[in-house]
C-alpha positions as CSV (number, residue, x, y, z in Angstrom):
1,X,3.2,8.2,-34.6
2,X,4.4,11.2,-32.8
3,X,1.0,12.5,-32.7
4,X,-0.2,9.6,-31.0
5,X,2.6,9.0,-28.7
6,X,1.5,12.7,-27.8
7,X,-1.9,11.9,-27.6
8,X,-1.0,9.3,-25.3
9,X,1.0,11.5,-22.9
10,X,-1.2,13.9,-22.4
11,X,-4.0,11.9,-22.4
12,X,-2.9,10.2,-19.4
13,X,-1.2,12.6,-17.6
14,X,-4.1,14.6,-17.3
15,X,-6.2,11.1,-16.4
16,X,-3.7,10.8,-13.1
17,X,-3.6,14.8,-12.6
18,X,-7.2,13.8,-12.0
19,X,-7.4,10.8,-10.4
20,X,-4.9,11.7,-7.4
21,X,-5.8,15.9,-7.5
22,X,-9.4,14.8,-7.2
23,X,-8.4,12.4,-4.4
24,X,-6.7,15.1,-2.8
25,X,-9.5,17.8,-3.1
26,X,-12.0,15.4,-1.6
27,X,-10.1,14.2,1.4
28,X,-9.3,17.8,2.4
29,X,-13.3,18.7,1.7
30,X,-14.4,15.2,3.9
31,X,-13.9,13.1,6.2
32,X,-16.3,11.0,5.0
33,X,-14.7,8.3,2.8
34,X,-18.4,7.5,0.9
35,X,-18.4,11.3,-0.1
36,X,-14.9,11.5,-1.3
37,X,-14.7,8.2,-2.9
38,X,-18.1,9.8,-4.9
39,X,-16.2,13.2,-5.3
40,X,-13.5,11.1,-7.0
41,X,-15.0,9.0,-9.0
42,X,-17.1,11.9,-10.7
43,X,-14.0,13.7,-11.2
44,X,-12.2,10.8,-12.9
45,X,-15.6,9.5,-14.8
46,X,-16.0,13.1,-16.3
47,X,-12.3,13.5,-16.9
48,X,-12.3,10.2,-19.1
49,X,-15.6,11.5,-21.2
50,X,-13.7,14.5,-22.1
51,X,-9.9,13.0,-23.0
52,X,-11.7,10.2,-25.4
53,X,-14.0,12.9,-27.0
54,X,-11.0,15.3,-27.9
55,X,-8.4,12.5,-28.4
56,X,-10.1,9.8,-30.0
57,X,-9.6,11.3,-33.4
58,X,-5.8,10.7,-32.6
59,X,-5.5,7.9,-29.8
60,X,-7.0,7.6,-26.6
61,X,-5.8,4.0,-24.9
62,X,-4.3,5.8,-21.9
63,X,-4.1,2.3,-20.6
64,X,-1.2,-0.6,-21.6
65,X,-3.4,-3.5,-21.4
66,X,-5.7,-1.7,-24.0
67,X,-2.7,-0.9,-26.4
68,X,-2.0,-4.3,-26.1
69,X,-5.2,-6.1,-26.8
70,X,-5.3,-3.3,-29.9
71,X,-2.0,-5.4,-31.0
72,X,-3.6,-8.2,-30.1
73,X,-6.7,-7.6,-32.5
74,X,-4.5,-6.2,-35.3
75,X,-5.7,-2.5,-34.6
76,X,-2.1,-1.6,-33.9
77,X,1.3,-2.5,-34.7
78,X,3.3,-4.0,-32.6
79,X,6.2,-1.8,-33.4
80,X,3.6,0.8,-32.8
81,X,3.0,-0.6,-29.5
82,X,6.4,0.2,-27.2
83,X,6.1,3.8,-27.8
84,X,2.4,4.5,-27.4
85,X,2.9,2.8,-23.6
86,X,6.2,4.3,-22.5
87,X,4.3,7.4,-22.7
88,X,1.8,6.3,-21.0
89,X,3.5,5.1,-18.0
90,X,5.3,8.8,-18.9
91,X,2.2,10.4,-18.6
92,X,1.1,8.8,-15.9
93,X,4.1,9.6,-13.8
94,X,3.8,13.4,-14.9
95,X,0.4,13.3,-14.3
96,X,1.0,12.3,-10.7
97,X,4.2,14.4,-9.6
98,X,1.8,17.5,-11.3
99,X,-1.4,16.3,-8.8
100,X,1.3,16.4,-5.7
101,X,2.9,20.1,-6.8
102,X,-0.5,21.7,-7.4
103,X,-1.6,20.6,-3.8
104,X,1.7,21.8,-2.6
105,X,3.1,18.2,-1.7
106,X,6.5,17.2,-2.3
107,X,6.5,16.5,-6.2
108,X,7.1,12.3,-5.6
109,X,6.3,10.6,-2.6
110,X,5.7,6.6,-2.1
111,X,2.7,5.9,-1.3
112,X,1.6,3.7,1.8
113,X,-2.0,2.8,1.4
114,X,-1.6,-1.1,0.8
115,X,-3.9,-2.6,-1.3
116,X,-3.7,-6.7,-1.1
117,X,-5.7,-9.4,-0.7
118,X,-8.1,-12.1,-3.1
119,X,-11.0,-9.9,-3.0
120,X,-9.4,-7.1,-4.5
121,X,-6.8,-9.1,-7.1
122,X,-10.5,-10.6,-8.6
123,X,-12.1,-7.0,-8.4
124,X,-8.9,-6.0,-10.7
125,X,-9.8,-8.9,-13.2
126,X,-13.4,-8.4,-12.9
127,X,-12.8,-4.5,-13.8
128,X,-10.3,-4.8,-16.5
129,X,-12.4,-7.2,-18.4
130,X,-15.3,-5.3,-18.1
131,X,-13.5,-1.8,-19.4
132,X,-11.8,-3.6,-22.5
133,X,-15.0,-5.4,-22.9
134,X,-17.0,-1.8,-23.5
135,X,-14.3,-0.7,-25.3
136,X,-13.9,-2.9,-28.0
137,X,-17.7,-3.8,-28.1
138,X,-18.3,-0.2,-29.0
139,X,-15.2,-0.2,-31.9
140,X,-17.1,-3.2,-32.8
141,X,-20.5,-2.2,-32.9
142,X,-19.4,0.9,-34.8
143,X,-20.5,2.9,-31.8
144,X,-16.9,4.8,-31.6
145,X,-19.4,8.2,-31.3
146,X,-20.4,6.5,-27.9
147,X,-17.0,4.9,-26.7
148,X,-16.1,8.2,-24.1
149,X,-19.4,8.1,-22.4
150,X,-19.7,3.9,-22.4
151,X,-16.1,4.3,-20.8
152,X,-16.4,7.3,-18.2
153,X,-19.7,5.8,-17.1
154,X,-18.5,2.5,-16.7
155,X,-15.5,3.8,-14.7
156,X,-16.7,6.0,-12.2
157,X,-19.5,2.6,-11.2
158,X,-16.9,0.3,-11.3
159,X,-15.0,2.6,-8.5
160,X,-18.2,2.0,-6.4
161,X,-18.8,-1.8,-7.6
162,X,-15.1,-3.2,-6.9
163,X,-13.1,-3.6,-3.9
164,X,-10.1,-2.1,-5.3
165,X,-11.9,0.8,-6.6
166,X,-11.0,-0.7,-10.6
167,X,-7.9,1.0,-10.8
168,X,-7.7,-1.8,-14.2
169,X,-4.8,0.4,-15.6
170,X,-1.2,-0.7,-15.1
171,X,0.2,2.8,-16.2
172,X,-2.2,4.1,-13.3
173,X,-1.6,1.8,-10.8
174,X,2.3,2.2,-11.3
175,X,1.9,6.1,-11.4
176,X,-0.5,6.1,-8.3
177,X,2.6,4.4,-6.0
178,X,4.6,8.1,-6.2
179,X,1.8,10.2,-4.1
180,X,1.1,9.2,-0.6
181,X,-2.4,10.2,-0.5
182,X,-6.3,9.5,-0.9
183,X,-5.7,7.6,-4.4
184,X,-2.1,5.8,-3.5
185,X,-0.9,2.5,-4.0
186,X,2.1,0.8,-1.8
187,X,4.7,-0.1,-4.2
188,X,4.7,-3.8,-2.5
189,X,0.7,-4.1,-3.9
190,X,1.3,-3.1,-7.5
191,X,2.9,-6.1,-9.3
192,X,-0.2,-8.4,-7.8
193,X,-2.6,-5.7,-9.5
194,X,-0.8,-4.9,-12.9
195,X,-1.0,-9.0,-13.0
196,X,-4.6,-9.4,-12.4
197,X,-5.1,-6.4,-14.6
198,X,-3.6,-8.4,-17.3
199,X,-5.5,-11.5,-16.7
200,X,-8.6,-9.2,-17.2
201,X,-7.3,-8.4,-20.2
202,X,-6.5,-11.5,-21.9
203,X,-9.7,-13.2,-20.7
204,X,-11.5,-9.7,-22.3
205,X,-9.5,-10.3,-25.5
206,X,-11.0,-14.3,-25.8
207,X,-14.3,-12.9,-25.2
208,X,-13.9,-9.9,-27.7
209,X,-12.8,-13.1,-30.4
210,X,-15.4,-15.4,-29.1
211,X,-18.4,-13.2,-28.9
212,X,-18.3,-9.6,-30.7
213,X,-17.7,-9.8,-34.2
214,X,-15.4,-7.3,-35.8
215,X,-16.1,-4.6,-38.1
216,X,-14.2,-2.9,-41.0
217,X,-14.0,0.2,-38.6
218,X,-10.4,1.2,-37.4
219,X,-11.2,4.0,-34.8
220,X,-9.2,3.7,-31.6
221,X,-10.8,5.2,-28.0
222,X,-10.2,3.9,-24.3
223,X,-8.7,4.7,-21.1
């Protein structure tokens, strides 16, 4: 469990060191918010593709709502479960106040970039579902070799095909509300988002039930 709970950590740290550094690189390299929204979701896509690869072997959720469907589908324990998130909401916040410092910004900030509105509560269902959807289909499949590059791909489109640029993450969304830049989040939009985020996921668990069935396999890999 420690390993994991390691994994975890770091896994997602270095997930929100890239999601916000990136952020940060591309607005100071653009003013064009099509290039840098690109620049940024390469950086995260690739970012994911390399964390799953070298942490699957251990665990590689980095994301509570996947933990939780893994309890859900009897992949993890529940008492397993409370410590693998804290540290990824621990991660996540490290991972942030690490983007701010290596850019020379105060080390936490709140962030005032509001996000809110129908449009871009459904984009958060729409993108959850469709990440723990292509997770669980490749654990599923047996496809567990494939699960990094399903997952990066998936994440870096999904920046370009949703509204709220799929943050689908609630240890992301809550770590993105402590840097006031490019890939921020105002506290006051976050609960709406974690809530549709777990919507996504509980309508991706049916489906998962419903449609894909399960294999003897037991190897873990996310986001």
């Amino acid at each position: 469990m420690l390993r994991k709970v390691a994994a975890e950590f770091v896994g997602t740290a270095f997930l929100l060191a890239t999601v916000i550094g990136s952020g940060i690189m591309a607005s100071q390299l653009s003013d064009d918010p099509g290039l840098q929204l690109l620049e940024n979701s390469i950086a995260t896509g690739a970012v994911l593709v390399a964390l799953i690869l070298t942490l699957q072997p251990v665990s590689a959720a980095f994301n509570p709502v996947v933990t939780a469907v893994e309890v859900a589908l009897g992949e993890v324990k529940l008492k397993d479960a409370a410590p693998l998130v804290a540290a990824q909401f621990a991660g996540g916040f490290v991972g942030a106040v690490a983007a701010n410092l290596m850019f020379e910004l105060d080390a936490i900030q709140v962030a005032s970039h509001v996000r809110d509105g129908p449009g871009m509560w459904l984009a958060e269902v729409i993108a959850t579902f469709g990440l723990v959807i292509i997770i669980f289909g490749g654990m599923r499949a047996g496809r567990t070799d494939t699960i990094a590059f399903a997952v990066g791909g998936y994440i870096a489109a999904a920046y370009w095909f949703t509204s709220s640029t799929s943050f689908a993450n609630p240890a992301v969304t809550v770590a993105r509300i402590f840097s006031d830049t490019f890939a921020g989040i105002a506290p006051a939009s976050v609960l709406m988002f974690v809530v549709m985020q777990v919507i996504g996921g509980v309508l991706a668990w049916l489906f998962v039930r419903l449609a894909l069935p399960a294999q003897t396999t037991s190897a873990r890999g996310a986001t």
